[in-house]
C-alpha positions in Angstrom: 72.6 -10.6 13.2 72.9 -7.0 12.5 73.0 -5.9 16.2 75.6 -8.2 17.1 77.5 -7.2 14.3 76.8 -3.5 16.0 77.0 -4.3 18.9 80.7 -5.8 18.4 82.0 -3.2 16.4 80.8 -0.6 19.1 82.5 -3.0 21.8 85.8 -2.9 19.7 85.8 0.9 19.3 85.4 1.1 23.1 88.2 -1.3 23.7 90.5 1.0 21.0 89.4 4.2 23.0 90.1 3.1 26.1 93.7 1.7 25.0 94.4 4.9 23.8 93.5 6.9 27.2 95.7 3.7 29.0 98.2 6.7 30.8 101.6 6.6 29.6 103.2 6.1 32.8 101.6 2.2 32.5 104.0 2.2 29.5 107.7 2.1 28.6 108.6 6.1 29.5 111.5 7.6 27.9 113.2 10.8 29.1 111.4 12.5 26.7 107.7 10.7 26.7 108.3 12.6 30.3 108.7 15.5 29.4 106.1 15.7 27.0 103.5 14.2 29.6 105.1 17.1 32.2 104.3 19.6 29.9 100.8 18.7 29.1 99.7 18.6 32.7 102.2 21.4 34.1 99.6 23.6 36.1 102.9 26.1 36.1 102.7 26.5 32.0 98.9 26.7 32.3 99.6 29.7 34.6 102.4 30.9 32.2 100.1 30.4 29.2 97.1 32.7 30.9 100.0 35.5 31.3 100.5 35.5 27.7 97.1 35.8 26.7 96.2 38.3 28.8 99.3 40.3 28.0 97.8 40.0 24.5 94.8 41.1 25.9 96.4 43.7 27.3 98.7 45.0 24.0 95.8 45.1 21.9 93.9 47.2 24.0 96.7 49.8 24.2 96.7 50.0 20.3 92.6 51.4 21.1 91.4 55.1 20.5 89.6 57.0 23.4 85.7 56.7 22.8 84.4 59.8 21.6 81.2 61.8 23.8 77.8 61.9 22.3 76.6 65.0 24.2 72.9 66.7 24.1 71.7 69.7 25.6 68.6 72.1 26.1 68.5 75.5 27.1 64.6 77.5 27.6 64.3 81.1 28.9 61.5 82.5 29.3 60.1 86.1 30.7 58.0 89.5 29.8 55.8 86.8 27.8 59.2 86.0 25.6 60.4 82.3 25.7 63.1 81.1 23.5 65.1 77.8 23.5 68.0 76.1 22.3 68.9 72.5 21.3 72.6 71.4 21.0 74.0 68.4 20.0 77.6 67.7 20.1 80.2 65.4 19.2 83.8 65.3 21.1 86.7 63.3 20.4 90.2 63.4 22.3 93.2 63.6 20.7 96.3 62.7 22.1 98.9 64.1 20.0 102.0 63.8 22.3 102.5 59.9 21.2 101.1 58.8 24.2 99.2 55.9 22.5 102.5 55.4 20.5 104.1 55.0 24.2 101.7 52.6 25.4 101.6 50.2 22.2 105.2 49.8 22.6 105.2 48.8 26.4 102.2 46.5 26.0 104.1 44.9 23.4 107.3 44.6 25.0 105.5 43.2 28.2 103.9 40.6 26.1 107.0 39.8 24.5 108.6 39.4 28.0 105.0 37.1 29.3 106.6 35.1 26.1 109.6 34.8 27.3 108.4 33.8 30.9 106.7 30.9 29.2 109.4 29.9 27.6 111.4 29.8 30.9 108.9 27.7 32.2 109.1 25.4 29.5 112.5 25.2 30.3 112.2 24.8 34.5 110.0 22.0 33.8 112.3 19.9 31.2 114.9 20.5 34.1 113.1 19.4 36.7 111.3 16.0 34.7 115.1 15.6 33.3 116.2 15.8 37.2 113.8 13.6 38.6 114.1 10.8 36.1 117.9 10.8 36.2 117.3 10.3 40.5 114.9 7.6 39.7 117.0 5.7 37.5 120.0 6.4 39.9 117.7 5.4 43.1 116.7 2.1 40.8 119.9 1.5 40.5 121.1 1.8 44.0 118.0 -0.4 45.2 119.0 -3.3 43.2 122.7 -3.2 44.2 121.3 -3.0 47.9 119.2 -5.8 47.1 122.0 -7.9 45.6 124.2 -7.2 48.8 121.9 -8.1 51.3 121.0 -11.7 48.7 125.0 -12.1 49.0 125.4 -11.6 52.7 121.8 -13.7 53.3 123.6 -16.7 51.2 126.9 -15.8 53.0 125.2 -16.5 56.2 123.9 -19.7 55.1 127.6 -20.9 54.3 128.8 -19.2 57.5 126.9 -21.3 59.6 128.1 -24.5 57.5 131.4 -23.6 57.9 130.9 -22.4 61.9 129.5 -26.3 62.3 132.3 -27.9 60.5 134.9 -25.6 62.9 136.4 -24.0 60.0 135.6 -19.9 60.9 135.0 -18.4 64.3 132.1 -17.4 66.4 133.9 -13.7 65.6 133.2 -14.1 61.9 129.8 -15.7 62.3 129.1 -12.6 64.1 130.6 -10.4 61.9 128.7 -12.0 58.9 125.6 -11.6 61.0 125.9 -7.6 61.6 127.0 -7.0 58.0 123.9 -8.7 57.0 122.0 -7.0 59.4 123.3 -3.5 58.1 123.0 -4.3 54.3 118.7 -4.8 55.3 119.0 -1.8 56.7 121.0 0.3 53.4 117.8 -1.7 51.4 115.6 -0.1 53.1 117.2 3.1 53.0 117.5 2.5 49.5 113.9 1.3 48.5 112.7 4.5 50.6 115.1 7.0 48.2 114.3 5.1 45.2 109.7 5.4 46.2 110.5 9.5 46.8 112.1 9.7 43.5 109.4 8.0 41.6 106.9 9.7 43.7 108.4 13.1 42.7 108.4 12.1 39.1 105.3 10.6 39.2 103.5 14.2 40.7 105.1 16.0 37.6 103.5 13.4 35.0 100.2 13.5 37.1 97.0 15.3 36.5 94.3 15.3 38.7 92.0 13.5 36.7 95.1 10.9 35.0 97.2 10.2 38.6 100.2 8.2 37.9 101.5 5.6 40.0 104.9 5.8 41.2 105.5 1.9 40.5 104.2 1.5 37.7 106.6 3.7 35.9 108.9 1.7 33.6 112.1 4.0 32.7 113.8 2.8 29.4 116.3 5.6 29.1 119.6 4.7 30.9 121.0 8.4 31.0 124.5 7.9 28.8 126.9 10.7 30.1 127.7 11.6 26.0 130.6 14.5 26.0 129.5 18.1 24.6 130.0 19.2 21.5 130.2 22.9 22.4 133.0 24.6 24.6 132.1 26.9 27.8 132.8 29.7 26.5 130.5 29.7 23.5 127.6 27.6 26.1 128.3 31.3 27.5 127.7 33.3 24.6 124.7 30.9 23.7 122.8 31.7 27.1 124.0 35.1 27.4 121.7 35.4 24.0 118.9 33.0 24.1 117.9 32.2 28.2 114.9 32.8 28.8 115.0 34.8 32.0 117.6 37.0 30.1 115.3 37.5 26.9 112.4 38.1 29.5 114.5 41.0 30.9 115.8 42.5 28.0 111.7 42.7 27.1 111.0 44.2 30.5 113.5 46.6 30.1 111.9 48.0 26.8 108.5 47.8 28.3 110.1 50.5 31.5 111.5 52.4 28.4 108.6 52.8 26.7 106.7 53.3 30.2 109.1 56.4 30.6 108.1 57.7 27.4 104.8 57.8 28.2 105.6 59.6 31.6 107.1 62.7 29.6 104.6 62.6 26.5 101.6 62.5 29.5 103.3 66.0 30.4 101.3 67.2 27.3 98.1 68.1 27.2 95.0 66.4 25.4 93.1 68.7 23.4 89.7 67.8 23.0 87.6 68.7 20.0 83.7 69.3 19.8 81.5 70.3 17.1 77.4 70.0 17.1 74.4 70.7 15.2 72.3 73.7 17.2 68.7 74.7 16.8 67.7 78.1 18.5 63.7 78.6 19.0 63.3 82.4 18.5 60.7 84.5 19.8 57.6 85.2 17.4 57.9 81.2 16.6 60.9 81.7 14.1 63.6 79.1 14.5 67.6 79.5 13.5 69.4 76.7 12.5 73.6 76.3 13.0 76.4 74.6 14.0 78.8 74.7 17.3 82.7 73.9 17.5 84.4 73.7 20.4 88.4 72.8 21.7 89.1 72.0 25.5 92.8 71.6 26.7 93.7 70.5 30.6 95.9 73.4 31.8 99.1 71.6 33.6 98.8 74.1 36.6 98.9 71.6 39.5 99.8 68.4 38.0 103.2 68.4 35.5 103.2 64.4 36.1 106.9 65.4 37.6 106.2 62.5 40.4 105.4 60.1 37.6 108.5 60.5 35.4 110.5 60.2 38.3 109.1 57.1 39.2 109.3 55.7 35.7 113.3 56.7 35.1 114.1 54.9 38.8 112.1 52.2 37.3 114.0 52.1 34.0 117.4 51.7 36.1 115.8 49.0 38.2 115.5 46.7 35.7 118.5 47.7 33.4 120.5 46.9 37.1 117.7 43.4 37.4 119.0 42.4 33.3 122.6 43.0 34.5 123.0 41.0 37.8 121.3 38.5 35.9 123.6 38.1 32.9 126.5 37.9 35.7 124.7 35.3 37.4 123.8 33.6 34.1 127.5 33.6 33.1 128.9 32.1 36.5 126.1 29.3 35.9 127.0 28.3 32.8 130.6 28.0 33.8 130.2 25.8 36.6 127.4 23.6 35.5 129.9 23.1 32.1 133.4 22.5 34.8 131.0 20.3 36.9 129.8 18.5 33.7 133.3 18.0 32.4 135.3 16.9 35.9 132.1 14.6 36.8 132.6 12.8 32.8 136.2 12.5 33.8 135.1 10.4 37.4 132.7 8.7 35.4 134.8 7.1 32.6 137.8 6.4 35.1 135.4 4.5 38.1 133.0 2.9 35.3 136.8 1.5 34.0 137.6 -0.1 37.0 134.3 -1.0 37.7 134.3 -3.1 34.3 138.1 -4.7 34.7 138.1 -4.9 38.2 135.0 -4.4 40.1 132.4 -6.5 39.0 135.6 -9.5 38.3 136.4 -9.4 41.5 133.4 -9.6 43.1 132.5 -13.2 41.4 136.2 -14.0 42.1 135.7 -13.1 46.2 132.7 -14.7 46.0 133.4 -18.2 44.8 136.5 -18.4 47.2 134.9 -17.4 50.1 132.1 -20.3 49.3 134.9 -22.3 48.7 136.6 -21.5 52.1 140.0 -20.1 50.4 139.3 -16.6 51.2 139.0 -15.2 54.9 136.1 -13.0 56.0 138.1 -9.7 55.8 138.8 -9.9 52.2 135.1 -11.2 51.5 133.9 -8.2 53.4 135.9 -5.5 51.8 135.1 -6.9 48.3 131.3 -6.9 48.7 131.8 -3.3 50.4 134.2 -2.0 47.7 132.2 -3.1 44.6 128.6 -2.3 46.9 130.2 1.7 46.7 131.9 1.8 43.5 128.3 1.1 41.9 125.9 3.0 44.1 129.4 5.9 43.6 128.7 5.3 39.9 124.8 5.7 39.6 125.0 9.1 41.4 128.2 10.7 39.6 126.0 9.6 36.1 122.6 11.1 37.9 124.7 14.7 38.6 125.7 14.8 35.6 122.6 14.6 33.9 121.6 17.2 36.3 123.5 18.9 35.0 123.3 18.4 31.2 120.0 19.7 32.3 121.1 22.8 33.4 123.2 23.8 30.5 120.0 22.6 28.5 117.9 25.2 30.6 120.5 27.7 30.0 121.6 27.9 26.7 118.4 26.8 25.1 120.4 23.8 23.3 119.3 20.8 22.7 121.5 18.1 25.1 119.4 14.7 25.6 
């Protein structure tokens, strides 16, 4: 009885386990389930993540002393039937007293403040990119099921054309016309189910890791992408990215780092002295011994090498990124502006077409379609309604999927917080 009891409760654990690997994309997925998967399996924020460390790596080691030189050494003479010797050993330590160590601390650390930042941009890139591909997949959901509804319409308006062909009451024009509409909305549903597999596909590879895949159709998308308005004007969206991007903090770091890099160019110009002291032991001759101590200083003479090639190099250096963090905050502000005019023009399309789609659309469609069944309406008119409405809602699912796009970008840019 006991190893039943076992056996089930090791039976239930497994079941629990094995519930809790289930991958999400076999779930409900929000907008931000994804982008918490994306992030967990991003091979790009692994790479970003290694940068960090080893600029950590690399900051701490600058912060290190040189390694001092345990030296020993024996001199023996001997001639005329005299032999003496000497044993010598020495201690030396380098001292760089021209703050090059202070140089190099400060670089390493503005470098790894920059690999920081990089990650950070990452971060970002990959929100934007889950953000884009789940707004296309909902939009390419979208557009599939109005394809599919279209061609349904056309099949059943087929099935009443042919009726009315038999009972004399259209032409063999219209029947034909019917017929080639039909034929064309099959093909848009195919165009359409193709669109709407590559979006999930694409989604689905930024949610996948090798050893979870996630399948494309099994992905059920809950959020519906509402196109809210901003609470922030452009100009301060400007201000906001001009301050907190990424990329632009990442400069800023790198800029410091060639700064410091400079420094250390000029303060390598001084020599490191090099200090040496030792315990010595002197074999005289007779047998006697003398016992004393050795001191020593060394310093490089800057004859042939005044590092004049190296400072060079790290001043043109300095003004390549100061010129790098400039065009970039241009560029930044002329994105912010026209991902915030796009935003604002494409809510304005948005709330006048999803009007008329609501009053006059989707009303008219039933409308066109019950008198054409009914024989009170002629071809034409049922043609242009199923065309108009077919456009204004495929229209609709795009405009809200751009505009999500780019929320997104705005998001990537100003560091805010938009979905």
């Amino acid at each position: 009885m006991r190893f039943l009891l076992l056996l089930l409760l090791l039976l239930g654990l497994f079941v629990r386990a094995s519930q809790a690997q289930q991958s999400p994309a076999e779930r409900e997925l929000s907008l931000q389930q994804a982008r918490h998967l994306a992030e967990q399996v991003s091979p790009e924020l692994a790479s970003a993540r290694a940068v960090v460390r080893a600029a950590e790596g690399r900051a701490r080691q600058s912060g290190a002393f040189p390694n001092p030189i345990a030296s020993y050494s024996r001199e023996q003479t001997s001639g005329s039937g005299i032999e003496t010797s000497q044993d010598i050993v020495a201690l030396e330590q380098a001292l760089e007293l021209g703050g090059q160590r202070g140089a190099r601390r400060a670089a390493a650390k503005q470098l790894m403040a920059a690999s920081e930042a990089r990650l950070a941009a990452a971060r970002s890139q990959l929100a934007y990119e889950v953000t884009g591909a789940y707004a296309q997949a909902v939009a390419t959901d979208r557009r599939a099921a109005l394809t599919e509804q279209a061609a349904q319409a056309f099949g059943e308006a087929g099935r009443v054309g042919r009726e009315r062909l038999a009972a004399g009451d259209i032409s063999g024009y219209e029947h034909r016309r019917i017929r080639l509409e039909s034929a064309r909305y099959a093909a848009l549903r195919a165009e359409a189910g193709l669109a709407r597999a590559k979006a999930r596909r694409t989604l689905a590879t930024l949610l996948s890791a090798p050893d979870r895949p996630v399948k494309p159709q099994a992905l059920l998308l809950t959020d519906t992408m509402p196109g809210n308005p901003l609470q922030v004007s452009g100009d301060s969206m400007v201000r906001l990215a001009l301050a907190h991007r990424p990329e632009l903090v990442a400069l800023e770091r790198e800029v410091g780092a060639a700064e410091a890099e400079a420094r250390l160019a000029r303060a390598e110009r001084i020599p490191t002295p090099t200090f040496g002291g030792g315990y010595k032991r002197e074999q005289a001759p007779g047998g006697g011994s003398l016992d004393g101590y050795t001191a020593q200083l060394s310093l490089p003479l800057p004859l042939w090498d005044r590092r004049g090639g190296a400072v060079q190099a790290a001043d043109a250096e300095t003004e390549r990124s100061q010129a790098d963090r400039e065009a970039f905050r241009r560029r930044t502000e002329l994105e912010v502006l026209e991902a915030y005019d796009a935003f604002q023009v494409l809510g304005d399309q948005l709330n006048a077409l999803g009007s008329r789609i609501q009053e006059d659309a989707r009303p008219g469609i039933r409308a066109a379609q019950a008198a054409y069944r009914e024989g009170e309406t002629s071809l034409v008119e049922w043609l242009d309604a199923v065309r108009a409405f077919h456009e204004a809602e495929s229209s609709y699912a795009a405009l809200a999927a751009e505009q999500t796009l780019q929320r997104a970008m705005l998001e990537r840019l100003t560091g805010l917080t938009l979905f």
